[in-house]
C-alpha positions in Angstrom: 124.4 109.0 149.9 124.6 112.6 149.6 126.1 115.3 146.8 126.4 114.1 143.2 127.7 110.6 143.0 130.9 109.7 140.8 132.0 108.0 138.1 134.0 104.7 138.8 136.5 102.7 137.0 138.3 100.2 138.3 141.4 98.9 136.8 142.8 95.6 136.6 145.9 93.7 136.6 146.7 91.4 134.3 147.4 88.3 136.4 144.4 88.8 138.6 142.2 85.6 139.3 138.7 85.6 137.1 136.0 87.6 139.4 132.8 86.0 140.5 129.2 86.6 139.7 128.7 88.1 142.9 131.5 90.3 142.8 130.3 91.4 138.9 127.2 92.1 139.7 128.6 94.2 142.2 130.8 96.0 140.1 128.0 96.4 137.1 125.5 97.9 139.9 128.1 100.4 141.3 129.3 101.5 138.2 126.3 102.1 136.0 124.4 103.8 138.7 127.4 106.6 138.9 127.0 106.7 135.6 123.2 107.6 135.9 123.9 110.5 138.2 127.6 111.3 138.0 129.1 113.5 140.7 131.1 115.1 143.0 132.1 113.8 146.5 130.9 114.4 149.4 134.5 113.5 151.4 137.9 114.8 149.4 138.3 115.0 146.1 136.5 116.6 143.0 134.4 114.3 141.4 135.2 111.7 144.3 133.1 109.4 146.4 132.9 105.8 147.3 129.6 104.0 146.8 130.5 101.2 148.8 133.2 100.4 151.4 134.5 96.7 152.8 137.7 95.0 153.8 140.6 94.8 151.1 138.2 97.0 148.7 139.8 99.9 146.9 137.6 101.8 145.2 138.9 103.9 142.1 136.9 106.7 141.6 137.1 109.8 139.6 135.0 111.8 136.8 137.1 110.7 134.3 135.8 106.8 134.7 133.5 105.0 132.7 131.5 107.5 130.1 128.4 107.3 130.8 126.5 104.4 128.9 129.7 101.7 128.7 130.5 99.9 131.8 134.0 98.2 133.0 132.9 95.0 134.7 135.5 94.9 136.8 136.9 95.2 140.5 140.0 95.6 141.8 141.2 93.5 145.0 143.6 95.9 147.1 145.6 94.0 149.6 148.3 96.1 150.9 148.8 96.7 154.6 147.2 100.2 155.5 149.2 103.6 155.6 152.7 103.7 156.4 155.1 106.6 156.4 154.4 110.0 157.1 152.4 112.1 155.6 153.8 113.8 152.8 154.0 118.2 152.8 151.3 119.9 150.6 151.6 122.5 148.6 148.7 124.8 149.1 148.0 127.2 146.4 144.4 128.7 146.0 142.3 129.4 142.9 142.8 133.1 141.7 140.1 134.2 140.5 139.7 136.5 137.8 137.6 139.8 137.2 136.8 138.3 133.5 133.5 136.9 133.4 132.6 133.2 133.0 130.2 134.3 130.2 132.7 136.5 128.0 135.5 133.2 128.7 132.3 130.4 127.8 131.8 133.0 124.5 134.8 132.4 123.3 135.1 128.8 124.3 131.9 128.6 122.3 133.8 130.3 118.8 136.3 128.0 119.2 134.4 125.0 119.3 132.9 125.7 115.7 136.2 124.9 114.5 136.2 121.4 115.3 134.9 119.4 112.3 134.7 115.5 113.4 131.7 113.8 112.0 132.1 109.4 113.0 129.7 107.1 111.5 127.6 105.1 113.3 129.9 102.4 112.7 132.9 103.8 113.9 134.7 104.9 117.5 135.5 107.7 119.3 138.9 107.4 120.7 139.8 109.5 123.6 143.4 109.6 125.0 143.8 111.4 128.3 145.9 111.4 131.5 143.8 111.4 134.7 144.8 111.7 138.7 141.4 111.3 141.1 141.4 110.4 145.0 141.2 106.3 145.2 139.3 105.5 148.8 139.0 102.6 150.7 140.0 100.1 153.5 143.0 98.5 154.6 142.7 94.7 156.0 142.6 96.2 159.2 139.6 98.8 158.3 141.9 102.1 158.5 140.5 104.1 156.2 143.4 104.8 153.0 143.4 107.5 150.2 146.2 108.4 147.6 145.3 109.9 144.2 145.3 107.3 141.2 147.3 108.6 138.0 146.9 107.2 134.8 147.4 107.7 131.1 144.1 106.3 129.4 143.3 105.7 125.6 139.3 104.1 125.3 137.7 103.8 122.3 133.6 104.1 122.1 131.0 103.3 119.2 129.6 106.6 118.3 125.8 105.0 118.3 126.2 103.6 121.5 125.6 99.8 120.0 128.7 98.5 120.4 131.0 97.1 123.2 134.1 99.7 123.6 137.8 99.2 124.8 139.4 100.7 127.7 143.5 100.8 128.0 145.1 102.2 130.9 148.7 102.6 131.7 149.1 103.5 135.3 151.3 105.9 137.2 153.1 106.6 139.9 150.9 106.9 142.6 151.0 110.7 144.7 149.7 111.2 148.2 146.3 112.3 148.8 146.8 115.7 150.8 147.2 115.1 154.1 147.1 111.2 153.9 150.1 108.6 153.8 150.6 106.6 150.5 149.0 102.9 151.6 151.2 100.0 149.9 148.2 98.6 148.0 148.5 102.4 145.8 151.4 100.5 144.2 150.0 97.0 143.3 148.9 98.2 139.9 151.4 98.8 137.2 152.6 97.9 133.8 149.0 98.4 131.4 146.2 96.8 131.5 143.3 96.7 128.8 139.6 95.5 129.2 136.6 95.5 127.3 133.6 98.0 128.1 129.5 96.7 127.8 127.6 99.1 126.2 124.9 99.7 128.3 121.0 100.1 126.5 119.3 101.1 129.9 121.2 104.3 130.1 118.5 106.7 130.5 118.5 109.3 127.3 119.5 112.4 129.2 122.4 110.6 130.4 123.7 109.4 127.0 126.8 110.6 126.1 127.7 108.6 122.9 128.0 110.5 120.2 124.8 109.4 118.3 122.8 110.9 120.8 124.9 114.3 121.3 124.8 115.5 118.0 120.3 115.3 118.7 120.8 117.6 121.5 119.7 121.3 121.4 121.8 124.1 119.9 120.8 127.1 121.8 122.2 127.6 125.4 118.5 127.8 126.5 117.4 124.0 125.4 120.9 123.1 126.3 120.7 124.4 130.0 117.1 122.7 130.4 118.9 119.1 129.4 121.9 120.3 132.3 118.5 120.0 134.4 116.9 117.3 134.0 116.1 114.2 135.4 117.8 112.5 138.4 121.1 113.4 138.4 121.6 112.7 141.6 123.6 115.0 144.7 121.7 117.2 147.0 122.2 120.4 144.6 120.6 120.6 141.1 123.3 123.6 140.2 126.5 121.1 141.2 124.6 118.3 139.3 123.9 120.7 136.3 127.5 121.6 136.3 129.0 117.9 136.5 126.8 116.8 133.8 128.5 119.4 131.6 131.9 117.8 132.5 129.9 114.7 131.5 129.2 115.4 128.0 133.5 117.0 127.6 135.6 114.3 129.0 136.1 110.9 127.1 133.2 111.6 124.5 132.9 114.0 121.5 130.3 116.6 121.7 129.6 117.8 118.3 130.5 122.1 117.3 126.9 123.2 117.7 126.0 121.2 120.7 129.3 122.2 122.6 128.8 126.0 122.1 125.5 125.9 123.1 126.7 123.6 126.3 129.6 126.5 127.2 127.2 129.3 127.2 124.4 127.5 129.5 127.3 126.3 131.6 128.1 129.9 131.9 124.0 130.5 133.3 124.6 127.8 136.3 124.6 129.5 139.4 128.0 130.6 141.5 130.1 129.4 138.0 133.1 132.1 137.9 136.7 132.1 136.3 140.0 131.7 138.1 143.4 132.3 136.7 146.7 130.3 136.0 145.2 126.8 136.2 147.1 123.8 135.2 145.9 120.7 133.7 147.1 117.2 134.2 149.9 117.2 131.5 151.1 120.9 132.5 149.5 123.0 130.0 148.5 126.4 131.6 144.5 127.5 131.3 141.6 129.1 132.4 139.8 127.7 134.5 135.9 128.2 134.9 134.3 125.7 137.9 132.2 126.4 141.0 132.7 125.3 144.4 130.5 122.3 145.3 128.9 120.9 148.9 132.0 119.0 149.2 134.6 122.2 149.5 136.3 121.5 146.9 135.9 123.7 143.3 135.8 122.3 140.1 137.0 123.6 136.9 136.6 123.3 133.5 140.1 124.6 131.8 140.5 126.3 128.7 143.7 127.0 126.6 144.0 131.1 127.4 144.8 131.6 123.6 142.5 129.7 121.3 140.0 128.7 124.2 139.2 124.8 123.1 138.7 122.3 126.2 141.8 121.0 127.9 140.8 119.4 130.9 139.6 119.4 134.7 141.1 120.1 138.3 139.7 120.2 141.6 141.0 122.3 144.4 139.9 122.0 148.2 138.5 125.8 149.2 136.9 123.9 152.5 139.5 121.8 154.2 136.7 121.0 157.0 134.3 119.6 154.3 136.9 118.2 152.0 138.8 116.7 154.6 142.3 117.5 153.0 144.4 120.9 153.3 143.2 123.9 151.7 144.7 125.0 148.6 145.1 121.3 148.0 144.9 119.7 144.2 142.8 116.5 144.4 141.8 115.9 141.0 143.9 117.1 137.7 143.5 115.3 133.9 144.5 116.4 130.6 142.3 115.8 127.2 145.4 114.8 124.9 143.9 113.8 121.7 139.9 113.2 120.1 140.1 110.9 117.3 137.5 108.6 115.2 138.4 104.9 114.9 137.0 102.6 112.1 137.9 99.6 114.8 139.3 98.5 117.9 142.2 97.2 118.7 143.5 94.2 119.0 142.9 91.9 121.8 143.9 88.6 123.5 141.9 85.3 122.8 139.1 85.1 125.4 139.2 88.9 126.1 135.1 89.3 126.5 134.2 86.3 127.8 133.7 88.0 131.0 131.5 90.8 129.5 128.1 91.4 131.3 125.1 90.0 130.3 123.4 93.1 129.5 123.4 95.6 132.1 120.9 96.4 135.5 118.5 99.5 135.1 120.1 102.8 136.7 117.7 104.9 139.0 116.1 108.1 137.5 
């Protein structure tokens, strides 16, 4: 497996039959090993790649899955027929990118962030509600390979020390065409929403912790921050695209603390081939700027910014290289939208029964 590796999340419908240990250990192996390394695909979308393929598999990927250090243990059966239809039009519109530079945009980005002022107790949760599209690859029962993009709106609420078992609620979308691909039937099996429970992994390796108890311990100068966007095994064939993605690691679905996240913009801004582009759009519509790079996989990723008071909004990917990214140029393949950070004394409510399927502990990640 080449370029960075993703995140995975898998969601799961209600009615579905219990899972296996087989098919849980699967799950726990897949998905705490992305989040080890995190990543970018190798084959479509931003953020985007299968780690395992099989018959009647669909494989949810994006960025925007599990944070890194809670796992859902999980898998979702896909049983539709294959593709059908044609393939729907695309609309190509390529990055513009701007003359400002990614420093001056990360410097201001970095003032903003000293006005955020949460501070959650070890005891209590981050809550992060969010609205998410990535590529979802995989097989049909005939092998043909399918892809669509997987929309949700997601609310998940973590312990800040990274001690306690989390919750994850999704509400799922209408399902849009991956570029260049037919919707398969099995993209519209999952509705309605669903909500599962989240291990708290304790073999997460420190540098990939991204609970809020080990954030706020991080350094405070771009320098000591960029040397953490470096180390260890972050997996990918390019330390600058890993560097990169592990930034988008410690934004989405976490809070990063106002020192830590200036210091984090203005290292980001030190990664080689980072630039700006102009009149991006993240997943709930809001207009940004967008600083990224373009990765192995031809597609560029951005980090978005509101163009007036500079604070975080969200990601996109766009395909630069249709050849490597295997989808029309100009294409958007990966889009979410930050809506809300919030601290939680508790978490909600649940059914009778609801973690009896929780992991029993989880495997150690490479690295």
């Amino acid at each position: 497996m080449n370029e960075d590796e993703i995140q995975l999340v898998a969601g799961i419908r209600p009615e579905a039959p219990p899972y296996d240990r087989q098919a849980k250990d699967a799950a726990r192996r897949g998905l705490v090993a992305s989040a080890a390394s995190g990543g970018a695909p190798g084959r479509g979308a931003a953020w985007l790649r299968p780690l395992w393929r099989r018959p009647s598999t669909m494989v949810l990927a994006g960025a925007l899955a599990v944070t890194v250090g809670a796992t859902a243990v999980v898998l979702v059966q896909a049983r539709g027929r294959g593709p059908s239809g044609p393939v729907e039009e695309v609309v190509v519109a390529m990055p513009e990118i701007a003359a400002v530079s990614a420093s001056e945009v990360l410097d201001r980005a970095a003032r903003a962030a000293a006005k955020t002022d949460l501070d959650p107790r070890d005891d209590q949760f981050v809550k992060v509600e969010s609205e998410t599209m990535y590529g979802a690859f995989g097989e049909d029962d005939d092998r043909n390979e399918t892809r669509y993009l997987y929309r949700t709106r997601r609310a998940i609420w973590l312990s800040a020390d990274g001690t306690k078992n989390g919750v994850l609620r999704v509400e799922y979308l209408e399902p849009r065409a991956y570029p260049g691909w037919p919707i398969p039937e099995a993209a519209y099996e999952q509705t309605g929403v669903a909500t599962m429970p989240l291990v708290s992994c304790k073999t997460t390796p420190e540098y990939a912790r991204t609970d809020y108890a080990a954030l706020k311990k991080l350094p405070t100068d771009a320098e000591g921050m960029r040397a953490h966007l470096y180390t260890g095994e972050r997996g990918g064939n390019s330390r600058d695209e890993a560097a990169f993605t592990a930034a988008g690691h410690m934004l989405r679905e976490t809070y990063l603390p106002p020192a830590q996240r200036a210091a984090l913009f203005k290292a980001v801004g030190t990664i080689p081939g980072v630039d700006v582009s102009e009149n991006a759009e993240d997943a709930a519509g809001r207009r940004g700027i967008g600083v990224g790079r373009v990765g192995l996989d031809g597609v560029r990723k951005d980090l978005l910014f509101d163009p007036e008071t500079y604070e975080f909004l969200g990601e996109r990917g766009i395909v630069v290289d249709e050849k490597a990214a295997r989808a029309p140029k100009g294409s958007l393949v990966a889009s979410t939208a930050q809506l809300s950070v919030t601290v939680a004394d508790e978490l909600p409510s649940t059914r009778p029964g609801f973690w009896d399927d929780l992991a029993d502990g989880c495997p150690t990640p490479a690295g």
